[in-house]
C-alpha positions as CSV (number, residue, x, y, z in Angstrom):
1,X,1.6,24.7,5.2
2,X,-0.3,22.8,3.0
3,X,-3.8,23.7,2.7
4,X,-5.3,20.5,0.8
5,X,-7.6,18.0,2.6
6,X,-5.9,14.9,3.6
7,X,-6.3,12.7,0.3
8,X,-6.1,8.6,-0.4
9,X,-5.0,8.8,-3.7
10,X,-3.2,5.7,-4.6
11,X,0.7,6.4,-5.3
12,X,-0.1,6.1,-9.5
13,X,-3.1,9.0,-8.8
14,X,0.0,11.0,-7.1
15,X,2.1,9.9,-10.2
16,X,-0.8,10.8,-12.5
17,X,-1.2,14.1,-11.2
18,X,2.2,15.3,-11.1
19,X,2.7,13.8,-14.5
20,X,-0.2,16.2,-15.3
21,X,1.5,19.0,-13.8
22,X,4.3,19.0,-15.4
23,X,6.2,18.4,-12.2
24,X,8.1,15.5,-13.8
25,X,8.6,14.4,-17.5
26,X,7.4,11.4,-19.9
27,X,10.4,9.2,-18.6
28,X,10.2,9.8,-14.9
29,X,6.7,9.2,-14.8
30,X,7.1,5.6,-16.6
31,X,10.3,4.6,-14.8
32,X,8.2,5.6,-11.2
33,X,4.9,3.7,-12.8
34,X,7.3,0.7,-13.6
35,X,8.5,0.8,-10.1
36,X,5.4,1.1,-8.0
37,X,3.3,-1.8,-10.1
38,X,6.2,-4.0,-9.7
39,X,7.1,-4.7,-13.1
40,X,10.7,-3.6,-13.9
């Protein structure tokens, strides 16, 4: 159960964050960036 307030981050504040985390690496985070700005 997830204990965080509902949030409206934007999907590239998710990115961001988990970028930030460590939760995914350098590439992941600018293929996923790429994809959710629509420019491949």
């Amino acid at each position: 159960e997830r204990r965080d307030p509902p949030s409206r981050q934007s999907p590239i504040d998710i990115l961001q964050e988990r970028f930030a985390k460590g939760e995914i690496d350098q590439k992941e985070y600018d293929d996923r960036r790429r994809t959710l700005s629509g420019t491949h």
